[in-house]
Predicted model as a PDB file, atoms N, CA, C, CB and O in Angstrom, pLDDT in the B-factor column:
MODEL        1                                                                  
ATOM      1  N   UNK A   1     -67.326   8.965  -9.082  1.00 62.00           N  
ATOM      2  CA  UNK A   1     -65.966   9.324  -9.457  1.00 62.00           C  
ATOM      3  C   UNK A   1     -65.402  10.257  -8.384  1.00 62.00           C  
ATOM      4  CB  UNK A   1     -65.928   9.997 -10.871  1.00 62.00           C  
ATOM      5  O   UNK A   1     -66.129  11.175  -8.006  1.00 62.00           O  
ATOM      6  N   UNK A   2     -64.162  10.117  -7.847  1.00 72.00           N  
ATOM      7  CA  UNK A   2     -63.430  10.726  -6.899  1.00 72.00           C  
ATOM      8  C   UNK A   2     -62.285  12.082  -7.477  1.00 72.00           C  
ATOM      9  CB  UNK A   2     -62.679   9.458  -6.220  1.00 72.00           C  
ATOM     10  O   UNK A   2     -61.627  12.088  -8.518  1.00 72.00           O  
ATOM     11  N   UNK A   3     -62.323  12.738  -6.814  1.00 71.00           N  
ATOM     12  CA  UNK A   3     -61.821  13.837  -7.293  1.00 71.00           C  
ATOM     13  C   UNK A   3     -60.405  14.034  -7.365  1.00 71.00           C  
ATOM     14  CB  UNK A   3     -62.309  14.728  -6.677  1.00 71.00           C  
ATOM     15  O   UNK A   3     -59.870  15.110  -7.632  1.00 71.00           O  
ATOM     16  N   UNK A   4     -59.600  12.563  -7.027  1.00 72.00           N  
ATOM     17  CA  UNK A   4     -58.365  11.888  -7.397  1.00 72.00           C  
ATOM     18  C   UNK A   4     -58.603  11.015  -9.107  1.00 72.00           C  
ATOM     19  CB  UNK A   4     -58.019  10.695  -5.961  1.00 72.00           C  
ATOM     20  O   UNK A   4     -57.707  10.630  -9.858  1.00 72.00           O  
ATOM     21  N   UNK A   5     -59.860  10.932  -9.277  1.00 72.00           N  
ATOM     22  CA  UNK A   5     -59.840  10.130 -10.479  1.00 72.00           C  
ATOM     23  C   UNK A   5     -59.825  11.121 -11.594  1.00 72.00           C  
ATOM     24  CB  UNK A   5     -61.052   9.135 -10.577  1.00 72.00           C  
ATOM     25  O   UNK A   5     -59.089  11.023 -12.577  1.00 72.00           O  
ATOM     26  N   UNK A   6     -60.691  12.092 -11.381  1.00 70.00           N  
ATOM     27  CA  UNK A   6     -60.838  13.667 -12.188  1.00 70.00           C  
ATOM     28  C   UNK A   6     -59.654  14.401 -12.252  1.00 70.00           C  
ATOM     29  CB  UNK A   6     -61.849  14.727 -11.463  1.00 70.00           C  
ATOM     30  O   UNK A   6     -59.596  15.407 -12.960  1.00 70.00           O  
ATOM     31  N   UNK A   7     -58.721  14.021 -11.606  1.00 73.00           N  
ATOM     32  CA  UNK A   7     -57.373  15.204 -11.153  1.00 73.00           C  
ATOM     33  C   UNK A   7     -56.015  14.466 -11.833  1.00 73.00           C  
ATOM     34  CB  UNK A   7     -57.067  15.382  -9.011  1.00 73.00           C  
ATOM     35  O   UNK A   7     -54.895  14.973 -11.897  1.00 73.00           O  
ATOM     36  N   UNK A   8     -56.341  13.380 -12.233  1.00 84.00           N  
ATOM     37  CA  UNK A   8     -54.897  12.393 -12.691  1.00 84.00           C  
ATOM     38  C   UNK A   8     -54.601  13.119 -14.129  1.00 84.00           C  
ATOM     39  CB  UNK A   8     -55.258  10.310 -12.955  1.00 84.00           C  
ATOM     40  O   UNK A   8     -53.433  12.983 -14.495  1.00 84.00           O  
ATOM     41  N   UNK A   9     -55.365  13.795 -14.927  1.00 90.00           N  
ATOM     42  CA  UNK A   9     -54.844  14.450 -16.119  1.00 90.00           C  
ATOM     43  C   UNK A   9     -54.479  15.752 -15.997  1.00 90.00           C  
ATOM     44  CB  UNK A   9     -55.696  14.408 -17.119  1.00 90.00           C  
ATOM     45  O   UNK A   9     -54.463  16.555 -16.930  1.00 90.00           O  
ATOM     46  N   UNK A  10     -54.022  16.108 -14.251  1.00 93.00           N  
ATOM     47  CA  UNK A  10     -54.129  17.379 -14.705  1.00 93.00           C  
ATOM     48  C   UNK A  10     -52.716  17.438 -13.680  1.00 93.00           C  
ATOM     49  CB  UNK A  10     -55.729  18.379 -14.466  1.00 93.00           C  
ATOM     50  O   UNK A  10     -52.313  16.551 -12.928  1.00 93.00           O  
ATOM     51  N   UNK A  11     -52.137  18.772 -13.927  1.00 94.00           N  
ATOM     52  CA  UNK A  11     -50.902  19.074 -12.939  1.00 94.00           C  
ATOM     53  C   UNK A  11     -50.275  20.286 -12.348  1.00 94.00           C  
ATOM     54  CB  UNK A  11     -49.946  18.654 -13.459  1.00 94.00           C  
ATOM     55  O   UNK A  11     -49.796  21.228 -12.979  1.00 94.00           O  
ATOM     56  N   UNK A  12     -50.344  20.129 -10.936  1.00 94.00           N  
ATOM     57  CA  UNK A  12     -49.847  21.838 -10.476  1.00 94.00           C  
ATOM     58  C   UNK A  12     -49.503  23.118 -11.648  1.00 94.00           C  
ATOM     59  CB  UNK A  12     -48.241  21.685  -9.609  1.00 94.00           C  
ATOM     60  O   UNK A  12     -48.878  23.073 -12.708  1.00 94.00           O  
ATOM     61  N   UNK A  13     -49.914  23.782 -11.237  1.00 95.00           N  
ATOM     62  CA  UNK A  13     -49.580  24.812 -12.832  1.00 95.00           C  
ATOM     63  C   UNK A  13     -47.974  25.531 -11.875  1.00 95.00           C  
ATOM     64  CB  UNK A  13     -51.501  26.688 -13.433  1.00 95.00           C  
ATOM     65  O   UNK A  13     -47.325  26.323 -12.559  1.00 95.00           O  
ATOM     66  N   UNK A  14     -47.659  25.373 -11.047  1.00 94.00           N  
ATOM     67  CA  UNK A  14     -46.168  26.100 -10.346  1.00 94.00           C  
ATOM     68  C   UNK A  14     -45.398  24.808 -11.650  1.00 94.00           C  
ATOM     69  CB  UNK A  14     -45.712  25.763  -7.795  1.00 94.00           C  
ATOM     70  O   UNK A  14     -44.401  25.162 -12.278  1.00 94.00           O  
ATOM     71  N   UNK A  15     -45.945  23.552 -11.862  1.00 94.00           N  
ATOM     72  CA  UNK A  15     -44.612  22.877 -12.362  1.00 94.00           C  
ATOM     73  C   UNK A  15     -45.195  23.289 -13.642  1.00 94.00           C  
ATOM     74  CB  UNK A  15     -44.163  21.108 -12.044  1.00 94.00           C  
ATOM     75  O   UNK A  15     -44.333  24.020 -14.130  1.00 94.00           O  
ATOM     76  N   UNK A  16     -45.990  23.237 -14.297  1.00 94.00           N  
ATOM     77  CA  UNK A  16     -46.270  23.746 -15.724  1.00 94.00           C  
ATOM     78  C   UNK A  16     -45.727  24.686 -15.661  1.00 94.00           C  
ATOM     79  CB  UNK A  16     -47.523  23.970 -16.254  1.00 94.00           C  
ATOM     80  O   UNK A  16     -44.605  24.350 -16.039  1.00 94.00           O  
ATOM     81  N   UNK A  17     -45.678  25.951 -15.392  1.00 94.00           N  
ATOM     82  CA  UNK A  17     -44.924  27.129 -15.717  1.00 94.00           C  
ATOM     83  C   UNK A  17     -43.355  27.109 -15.467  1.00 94.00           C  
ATOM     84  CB  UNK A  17     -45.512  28.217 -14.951  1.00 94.00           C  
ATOM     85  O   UNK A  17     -42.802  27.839 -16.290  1.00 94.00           O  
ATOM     86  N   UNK A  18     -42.556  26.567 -14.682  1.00 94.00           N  
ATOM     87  CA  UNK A  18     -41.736  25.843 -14.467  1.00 94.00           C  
ATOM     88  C   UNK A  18     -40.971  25.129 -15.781  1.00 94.00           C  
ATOM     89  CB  UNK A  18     -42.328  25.095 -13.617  1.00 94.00           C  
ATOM     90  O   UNK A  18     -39.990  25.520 -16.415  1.00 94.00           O  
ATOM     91  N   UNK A  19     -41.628  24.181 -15.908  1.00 92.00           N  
ATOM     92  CA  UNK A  19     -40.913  23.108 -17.045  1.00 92.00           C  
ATOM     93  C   UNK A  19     -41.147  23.467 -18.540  1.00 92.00           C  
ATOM     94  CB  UNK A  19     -41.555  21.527 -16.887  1.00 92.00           C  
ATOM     95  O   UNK A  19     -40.382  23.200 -19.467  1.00 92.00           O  
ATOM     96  N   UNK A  20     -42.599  24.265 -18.629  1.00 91.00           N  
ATOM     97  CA  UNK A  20     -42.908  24.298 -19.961  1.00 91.00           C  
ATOM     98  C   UNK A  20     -42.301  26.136 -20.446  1.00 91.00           C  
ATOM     99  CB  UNK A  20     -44.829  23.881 -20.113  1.00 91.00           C  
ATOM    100  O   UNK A  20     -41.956  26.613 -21.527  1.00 91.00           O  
ATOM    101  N   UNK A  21     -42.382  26.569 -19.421  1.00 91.00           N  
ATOM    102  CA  UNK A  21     -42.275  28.149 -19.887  1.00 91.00           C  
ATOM    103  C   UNK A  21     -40.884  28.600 -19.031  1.00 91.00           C  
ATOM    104  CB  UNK A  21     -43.876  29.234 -19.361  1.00 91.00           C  
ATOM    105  O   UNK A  21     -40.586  29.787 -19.165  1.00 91.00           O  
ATOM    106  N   UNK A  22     -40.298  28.059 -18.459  1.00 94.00           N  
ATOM    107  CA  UNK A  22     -39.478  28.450 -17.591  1.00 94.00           C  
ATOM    108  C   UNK A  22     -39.585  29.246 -16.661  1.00 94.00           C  
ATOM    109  CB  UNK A  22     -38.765  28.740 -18.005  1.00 94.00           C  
ATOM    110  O   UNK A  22     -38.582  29.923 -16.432  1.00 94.00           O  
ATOM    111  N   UNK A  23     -40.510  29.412 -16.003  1.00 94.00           N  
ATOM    112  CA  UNK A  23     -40.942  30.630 -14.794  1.00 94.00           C  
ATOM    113  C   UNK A  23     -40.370  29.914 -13.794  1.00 94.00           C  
ATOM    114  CB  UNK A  23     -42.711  31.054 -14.422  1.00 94.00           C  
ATOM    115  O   UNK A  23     -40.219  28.695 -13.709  1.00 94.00           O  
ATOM    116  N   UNK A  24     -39.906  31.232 -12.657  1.00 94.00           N  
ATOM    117  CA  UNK A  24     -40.051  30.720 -11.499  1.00 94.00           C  
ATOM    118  C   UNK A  24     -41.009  31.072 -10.844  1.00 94.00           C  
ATOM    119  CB  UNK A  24     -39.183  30.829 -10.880  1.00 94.00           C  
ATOM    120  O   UNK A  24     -41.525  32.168 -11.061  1.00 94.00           O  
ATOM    121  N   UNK A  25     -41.598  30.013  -9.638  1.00 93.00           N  
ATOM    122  CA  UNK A  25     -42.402  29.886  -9.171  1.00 93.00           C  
ATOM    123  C   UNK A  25     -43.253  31.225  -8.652  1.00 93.00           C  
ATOM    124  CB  UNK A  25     -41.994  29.078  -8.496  1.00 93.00           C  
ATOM    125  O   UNK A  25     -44.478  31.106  -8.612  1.00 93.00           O  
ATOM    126  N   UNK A  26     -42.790  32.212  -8.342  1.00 95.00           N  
ATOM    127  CA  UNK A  26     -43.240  33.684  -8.038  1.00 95.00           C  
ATOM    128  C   UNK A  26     -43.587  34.296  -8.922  1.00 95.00           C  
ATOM    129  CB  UNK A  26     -42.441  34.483  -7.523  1.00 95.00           C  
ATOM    130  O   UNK A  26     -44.373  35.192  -8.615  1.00 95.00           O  
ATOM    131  N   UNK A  27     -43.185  34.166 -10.612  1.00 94.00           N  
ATOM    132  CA  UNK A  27     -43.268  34.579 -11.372  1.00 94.00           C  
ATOM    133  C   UNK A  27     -44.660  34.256 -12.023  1.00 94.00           C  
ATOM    134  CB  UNK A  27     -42.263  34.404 -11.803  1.00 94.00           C  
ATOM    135  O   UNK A  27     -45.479  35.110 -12.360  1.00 94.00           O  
ATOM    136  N   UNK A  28     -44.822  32.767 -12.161  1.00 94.00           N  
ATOM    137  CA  UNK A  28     -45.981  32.024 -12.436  1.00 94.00           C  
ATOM    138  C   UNK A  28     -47.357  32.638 -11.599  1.00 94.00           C  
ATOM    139  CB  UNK A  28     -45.631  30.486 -12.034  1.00 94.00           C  
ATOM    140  O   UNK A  28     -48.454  32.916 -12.084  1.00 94.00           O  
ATOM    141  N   UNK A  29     -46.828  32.767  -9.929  1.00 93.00           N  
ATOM    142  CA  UNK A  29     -48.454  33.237  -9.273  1.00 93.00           C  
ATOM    143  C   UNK A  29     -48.672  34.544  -9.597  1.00 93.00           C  
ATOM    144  CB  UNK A  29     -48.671  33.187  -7.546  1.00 93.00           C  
ATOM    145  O   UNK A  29     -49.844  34.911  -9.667  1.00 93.00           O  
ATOM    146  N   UNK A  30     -47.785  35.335  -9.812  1.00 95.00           N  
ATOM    147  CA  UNK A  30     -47.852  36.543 -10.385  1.00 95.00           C  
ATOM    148  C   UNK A  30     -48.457  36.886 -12.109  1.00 95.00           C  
ATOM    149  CB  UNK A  30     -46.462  36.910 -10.191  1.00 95.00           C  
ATOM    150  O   UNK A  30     -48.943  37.995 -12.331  1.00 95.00           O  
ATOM    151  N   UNK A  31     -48.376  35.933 -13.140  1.00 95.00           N  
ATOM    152  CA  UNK A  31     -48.780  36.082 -13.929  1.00 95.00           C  
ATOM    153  C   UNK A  31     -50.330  35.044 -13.862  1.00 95.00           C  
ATOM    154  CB  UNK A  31     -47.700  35.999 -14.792  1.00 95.00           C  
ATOM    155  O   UNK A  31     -50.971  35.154 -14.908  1.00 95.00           O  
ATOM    156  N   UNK A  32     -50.935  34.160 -12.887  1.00 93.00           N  
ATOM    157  CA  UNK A  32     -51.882  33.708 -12.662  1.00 93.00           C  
ATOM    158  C   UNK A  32     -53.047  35.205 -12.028  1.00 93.00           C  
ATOM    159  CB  UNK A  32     -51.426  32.445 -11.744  1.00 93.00           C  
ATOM    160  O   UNK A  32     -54.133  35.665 -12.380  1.00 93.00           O  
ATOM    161  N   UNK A  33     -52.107  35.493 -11.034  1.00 93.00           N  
ATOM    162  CA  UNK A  33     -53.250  36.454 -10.369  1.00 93.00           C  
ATOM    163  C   UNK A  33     -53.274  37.605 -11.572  1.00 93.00           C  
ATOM    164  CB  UNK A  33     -52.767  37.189  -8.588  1.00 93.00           C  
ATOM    165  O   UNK A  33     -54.372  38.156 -11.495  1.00 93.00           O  
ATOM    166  N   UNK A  34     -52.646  38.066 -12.439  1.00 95.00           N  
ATOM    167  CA  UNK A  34     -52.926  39.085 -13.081  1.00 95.00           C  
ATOM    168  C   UNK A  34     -53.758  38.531 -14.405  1.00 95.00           C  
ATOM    169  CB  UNK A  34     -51.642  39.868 -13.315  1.00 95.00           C  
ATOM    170  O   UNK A  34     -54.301  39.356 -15.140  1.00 95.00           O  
ATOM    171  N   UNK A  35     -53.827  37.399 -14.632  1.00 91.00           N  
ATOM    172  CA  UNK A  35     -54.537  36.700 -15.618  1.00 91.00           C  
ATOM    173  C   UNK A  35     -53.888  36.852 -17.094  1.00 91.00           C  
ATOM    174  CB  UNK A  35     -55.980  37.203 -15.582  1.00 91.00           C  
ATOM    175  O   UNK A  35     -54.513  37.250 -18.078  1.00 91.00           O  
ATOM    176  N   UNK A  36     -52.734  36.525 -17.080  1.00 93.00           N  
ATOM    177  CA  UNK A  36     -51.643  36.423 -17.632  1.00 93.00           C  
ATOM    178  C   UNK A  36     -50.963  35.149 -18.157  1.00 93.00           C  
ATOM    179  CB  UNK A  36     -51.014  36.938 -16.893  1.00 93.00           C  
ATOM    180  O   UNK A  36     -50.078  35.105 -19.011  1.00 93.00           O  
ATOM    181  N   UNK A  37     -51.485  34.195 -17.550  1.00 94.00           N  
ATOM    182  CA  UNK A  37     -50.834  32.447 -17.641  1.00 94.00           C  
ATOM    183  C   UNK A  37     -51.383  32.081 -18.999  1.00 94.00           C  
ATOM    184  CB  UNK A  37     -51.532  31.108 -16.261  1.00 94.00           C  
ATOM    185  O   UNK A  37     -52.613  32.034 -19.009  1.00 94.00           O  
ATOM    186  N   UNK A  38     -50.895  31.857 -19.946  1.00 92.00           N  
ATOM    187  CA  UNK A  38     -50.956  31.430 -21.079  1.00 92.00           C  
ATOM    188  C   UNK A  38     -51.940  30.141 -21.447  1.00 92.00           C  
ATOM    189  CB  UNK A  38     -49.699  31.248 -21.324  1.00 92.00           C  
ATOM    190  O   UNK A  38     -52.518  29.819 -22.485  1.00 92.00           O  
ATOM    191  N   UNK A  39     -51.885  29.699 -20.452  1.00 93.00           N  
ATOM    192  CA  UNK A  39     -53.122  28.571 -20.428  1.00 93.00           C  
ATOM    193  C   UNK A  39     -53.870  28.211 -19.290  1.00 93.00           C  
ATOM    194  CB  UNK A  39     -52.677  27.315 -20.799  1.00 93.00           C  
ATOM    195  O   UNK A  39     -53.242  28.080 -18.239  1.00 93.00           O  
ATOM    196  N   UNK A  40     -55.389  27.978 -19.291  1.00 93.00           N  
ATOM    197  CA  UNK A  40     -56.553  28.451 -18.418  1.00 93.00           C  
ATOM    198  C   UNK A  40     -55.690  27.217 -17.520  1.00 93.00           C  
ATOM    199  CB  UNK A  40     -58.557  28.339 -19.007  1.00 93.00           C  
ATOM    200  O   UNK A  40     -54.796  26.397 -17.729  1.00 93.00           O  
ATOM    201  N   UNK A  41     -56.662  27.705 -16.289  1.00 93.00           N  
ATOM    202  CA  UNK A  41     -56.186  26.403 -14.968  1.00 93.00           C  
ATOM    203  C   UNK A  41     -57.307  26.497 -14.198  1.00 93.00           C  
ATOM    204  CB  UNK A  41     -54.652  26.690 -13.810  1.00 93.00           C  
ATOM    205  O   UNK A  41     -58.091  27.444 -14.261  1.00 93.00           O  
ATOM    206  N   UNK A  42     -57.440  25.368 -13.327  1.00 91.00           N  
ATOM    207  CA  UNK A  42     -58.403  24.860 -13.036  1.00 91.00           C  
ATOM    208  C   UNK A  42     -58.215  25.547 -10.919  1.00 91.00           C  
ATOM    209  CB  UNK A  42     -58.308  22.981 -13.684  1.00 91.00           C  
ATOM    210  O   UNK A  42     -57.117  25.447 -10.372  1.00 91.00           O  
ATOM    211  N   UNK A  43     -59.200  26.024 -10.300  1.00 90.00           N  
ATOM    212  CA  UNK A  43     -58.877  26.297  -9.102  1.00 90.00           C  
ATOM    213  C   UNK A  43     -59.477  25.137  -8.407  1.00 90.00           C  
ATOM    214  CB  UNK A  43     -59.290  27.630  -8.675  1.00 90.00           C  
ATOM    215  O   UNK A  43     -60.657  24.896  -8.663  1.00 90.00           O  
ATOM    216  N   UNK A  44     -58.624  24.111  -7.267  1.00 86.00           N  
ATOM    217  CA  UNK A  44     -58.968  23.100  -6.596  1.00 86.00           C  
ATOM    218  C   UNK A  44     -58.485  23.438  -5.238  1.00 86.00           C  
ATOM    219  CB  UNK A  44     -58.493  21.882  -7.167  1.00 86.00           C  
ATOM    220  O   UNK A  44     -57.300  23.363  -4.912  1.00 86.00           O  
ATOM    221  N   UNK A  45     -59.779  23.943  -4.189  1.00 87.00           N  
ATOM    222  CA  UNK A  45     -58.884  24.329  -2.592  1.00 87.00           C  
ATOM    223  C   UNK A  45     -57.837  25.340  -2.727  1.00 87.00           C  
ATOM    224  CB  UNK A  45     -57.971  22.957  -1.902  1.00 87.00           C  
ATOM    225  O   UNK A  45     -58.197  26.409  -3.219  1.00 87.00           O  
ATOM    226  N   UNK A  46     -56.500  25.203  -2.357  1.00 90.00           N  
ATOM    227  CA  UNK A  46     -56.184  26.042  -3.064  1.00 90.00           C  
ATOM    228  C   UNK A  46     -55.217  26.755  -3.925  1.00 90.00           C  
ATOM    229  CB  UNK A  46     -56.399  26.374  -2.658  1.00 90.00           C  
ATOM    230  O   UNK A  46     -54.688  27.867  -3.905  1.00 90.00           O  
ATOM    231  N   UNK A  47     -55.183  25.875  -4.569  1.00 91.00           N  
ATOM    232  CA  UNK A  47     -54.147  25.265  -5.774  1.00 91.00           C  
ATOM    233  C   UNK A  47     -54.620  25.081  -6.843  1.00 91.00           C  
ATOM    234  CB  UNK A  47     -53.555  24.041  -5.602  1.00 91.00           C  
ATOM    235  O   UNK A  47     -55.681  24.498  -7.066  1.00 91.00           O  
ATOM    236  N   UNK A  48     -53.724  25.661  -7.797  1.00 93.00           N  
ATOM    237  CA  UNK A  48     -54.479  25.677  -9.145  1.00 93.00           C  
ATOM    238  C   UNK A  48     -53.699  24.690 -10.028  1.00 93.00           C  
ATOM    239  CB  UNK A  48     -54.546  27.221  -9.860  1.00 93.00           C  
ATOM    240  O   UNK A  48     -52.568  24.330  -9.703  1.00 93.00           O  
ATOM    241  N   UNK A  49     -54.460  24.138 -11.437  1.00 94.00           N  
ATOM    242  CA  UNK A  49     -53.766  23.021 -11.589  1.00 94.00           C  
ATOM    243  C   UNK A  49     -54.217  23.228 -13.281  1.00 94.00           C  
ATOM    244  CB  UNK A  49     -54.246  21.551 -10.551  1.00 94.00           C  
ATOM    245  O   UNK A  49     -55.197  23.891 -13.620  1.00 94.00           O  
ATOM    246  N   UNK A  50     -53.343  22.559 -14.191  1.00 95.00           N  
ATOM    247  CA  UNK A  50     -53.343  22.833 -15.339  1.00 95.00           C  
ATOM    248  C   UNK A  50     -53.887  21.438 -16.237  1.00 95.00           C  
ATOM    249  CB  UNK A  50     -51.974  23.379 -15.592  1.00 95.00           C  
ATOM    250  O   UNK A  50     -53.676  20.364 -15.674  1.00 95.00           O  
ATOM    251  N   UNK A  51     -54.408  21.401 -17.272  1.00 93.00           N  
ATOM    252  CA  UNK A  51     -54.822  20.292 -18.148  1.00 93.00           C  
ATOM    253  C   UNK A  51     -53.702  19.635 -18.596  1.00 93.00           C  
ATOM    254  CB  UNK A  51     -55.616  20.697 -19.285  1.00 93.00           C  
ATOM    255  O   UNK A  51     -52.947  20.387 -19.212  1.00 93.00           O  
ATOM    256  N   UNK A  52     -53.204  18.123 -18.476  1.00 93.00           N  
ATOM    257  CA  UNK A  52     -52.311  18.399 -19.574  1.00 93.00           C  
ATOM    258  C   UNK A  52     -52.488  18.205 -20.843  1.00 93.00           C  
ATOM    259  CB  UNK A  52     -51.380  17.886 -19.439  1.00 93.00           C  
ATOM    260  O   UNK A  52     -51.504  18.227 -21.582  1.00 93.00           O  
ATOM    261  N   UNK A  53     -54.283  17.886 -21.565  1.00 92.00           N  
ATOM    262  CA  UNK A  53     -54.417  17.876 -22.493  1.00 92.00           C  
ATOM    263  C   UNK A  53     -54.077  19.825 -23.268  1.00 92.00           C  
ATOM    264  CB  UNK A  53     -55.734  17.062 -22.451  1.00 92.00           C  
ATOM    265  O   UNK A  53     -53.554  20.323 -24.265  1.00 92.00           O  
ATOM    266  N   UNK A  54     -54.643  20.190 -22.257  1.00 92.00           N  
ATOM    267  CA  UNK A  54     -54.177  22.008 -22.893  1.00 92.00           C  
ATOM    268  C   UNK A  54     -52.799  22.068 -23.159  1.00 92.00           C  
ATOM    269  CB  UNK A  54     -54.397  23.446 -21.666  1.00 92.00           C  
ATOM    270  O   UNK A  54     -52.289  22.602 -24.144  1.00 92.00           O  
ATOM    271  N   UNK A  55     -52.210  21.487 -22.223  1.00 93.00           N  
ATOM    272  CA  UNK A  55     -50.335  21.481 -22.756  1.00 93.00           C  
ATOM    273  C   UNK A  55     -49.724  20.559 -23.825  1.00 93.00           C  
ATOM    274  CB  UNK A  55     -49.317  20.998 -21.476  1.00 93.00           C  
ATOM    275  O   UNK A  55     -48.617  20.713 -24.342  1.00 93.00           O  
ATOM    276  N   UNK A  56     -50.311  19.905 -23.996  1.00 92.00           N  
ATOM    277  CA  UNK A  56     -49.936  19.102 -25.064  1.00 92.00           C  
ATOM    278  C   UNK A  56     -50.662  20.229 -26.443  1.00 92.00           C  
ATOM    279  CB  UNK A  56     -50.676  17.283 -24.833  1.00 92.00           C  
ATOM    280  O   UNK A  56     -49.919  20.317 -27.420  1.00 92.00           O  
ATOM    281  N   UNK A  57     -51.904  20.974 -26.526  1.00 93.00           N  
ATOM    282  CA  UNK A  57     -52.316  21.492 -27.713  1.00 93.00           C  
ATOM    283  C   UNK A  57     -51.423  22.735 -27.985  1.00 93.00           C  
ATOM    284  CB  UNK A  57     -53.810  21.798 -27.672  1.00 93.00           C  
ATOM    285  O   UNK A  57     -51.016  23.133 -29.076  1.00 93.00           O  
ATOM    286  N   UNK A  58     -51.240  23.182 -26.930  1.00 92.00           N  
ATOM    287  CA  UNK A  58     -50.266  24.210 -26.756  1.00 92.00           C  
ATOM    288  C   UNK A  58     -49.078  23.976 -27.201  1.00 92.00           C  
ATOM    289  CB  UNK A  58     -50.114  24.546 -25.572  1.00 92.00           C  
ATOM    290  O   UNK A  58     -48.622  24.785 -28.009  1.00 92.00           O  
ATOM    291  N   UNK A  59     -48.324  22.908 -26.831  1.00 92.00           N  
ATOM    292  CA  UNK A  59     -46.828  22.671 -27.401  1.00 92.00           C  
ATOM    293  C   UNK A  59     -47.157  22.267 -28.891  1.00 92.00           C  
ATOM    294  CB  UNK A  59     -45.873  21.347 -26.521  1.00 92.00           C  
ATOM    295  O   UNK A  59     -46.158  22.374 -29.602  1.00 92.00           O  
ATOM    296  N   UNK A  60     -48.133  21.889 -29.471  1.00 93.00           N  
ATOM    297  CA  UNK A  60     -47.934  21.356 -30.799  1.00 93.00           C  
ATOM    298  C   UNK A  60     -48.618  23.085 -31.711  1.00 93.00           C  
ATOM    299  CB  UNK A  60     -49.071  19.484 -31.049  1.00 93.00           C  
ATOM    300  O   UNK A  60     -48.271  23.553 -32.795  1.00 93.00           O  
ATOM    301  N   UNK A  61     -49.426  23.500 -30.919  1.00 93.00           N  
ATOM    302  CA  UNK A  61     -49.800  24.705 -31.781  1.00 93.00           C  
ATOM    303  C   UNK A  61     -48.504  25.743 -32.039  1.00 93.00           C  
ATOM    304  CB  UNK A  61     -51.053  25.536 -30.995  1.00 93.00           C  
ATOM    305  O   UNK A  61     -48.284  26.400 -33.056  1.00 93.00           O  
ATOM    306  N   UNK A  62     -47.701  25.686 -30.780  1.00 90.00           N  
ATOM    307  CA  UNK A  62     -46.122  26.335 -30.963  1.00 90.00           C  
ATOM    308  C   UNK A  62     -45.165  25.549 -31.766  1.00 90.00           C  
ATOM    309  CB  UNK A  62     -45.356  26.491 -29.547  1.00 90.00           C  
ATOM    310  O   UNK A  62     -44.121  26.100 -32.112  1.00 90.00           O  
ATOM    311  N   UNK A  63     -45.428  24.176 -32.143  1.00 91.00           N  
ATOM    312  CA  UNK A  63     -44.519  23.473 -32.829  1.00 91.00           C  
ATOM    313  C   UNK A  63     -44.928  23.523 -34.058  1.00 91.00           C  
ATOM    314  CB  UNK A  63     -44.304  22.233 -32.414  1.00 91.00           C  
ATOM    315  O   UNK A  63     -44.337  22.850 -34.903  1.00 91.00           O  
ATOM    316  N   UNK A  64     -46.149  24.423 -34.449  1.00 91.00           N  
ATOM    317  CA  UNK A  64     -46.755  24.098 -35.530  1.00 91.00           C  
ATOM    318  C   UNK A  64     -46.315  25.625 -36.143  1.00 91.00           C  
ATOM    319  CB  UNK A  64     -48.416  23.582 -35.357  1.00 91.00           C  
ATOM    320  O   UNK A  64     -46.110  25.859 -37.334  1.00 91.00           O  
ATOM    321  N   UNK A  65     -46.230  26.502 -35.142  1.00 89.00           N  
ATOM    322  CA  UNK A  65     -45.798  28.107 -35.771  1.00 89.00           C  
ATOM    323  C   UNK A  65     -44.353  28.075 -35.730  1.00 89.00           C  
ATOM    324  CB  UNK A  65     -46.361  29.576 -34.790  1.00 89.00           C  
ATOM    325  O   UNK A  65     -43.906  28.652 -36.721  1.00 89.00           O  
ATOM    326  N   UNK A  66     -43.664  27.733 -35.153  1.00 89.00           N  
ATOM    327  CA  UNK A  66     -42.334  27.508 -35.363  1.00 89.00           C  
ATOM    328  C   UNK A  66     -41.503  26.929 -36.504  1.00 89.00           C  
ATOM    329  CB  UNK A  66     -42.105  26.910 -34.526  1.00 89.00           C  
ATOM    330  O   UNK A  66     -40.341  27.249 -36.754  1.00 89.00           O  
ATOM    331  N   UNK A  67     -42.351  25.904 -37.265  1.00 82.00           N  
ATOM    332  CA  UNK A  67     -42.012  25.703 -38.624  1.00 82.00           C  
ATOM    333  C   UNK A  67     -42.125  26.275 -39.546  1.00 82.00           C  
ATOM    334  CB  UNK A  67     -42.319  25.008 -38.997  1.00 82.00           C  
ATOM    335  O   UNK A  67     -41.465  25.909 -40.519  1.00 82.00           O  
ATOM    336  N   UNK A  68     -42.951  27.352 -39.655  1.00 71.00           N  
ATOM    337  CA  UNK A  68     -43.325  27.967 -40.563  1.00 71.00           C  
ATOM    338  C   UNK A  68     -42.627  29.073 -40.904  1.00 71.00           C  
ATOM    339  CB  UNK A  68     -44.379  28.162 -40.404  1.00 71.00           C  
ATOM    340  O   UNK A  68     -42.985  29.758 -41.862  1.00 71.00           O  
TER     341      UNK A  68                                                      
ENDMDL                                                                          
END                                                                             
């Protein structure tokens, strides 16, 4: 298995923080290096990259407190 085949579920965490949380991009490495990012990420070279199975549990665990 190639480490393009391992990497297709997963996605830059600059656009995860971005699209899902609204950060801008400075904001995001800043709450990564302080260990602050709301959901774990994966370090590849040297870029870090997010699950999107974690984002999907994440948006439904917030969709799930939000009703309540």
């Amino acid at each position: 298995m190639t480490i393009e085949e391992l990497m297709q579920d997963y996605i830059p965490v600059i656009i995860a923080g971005k699209e899902i949380f609204g950060y801008k991009p400075r904001t995001t490495e800043e709450y990564i290096r302080n260990g602050r990012f709301p959901l774990p990420t994966v370090k590849v070279g040297r870029a870090r990259y997010v699950s999107i199975n974690e984002i999907q549990r994440y948006l439904a665990k917030k969709e799930k407190e939000a009703k309540k």
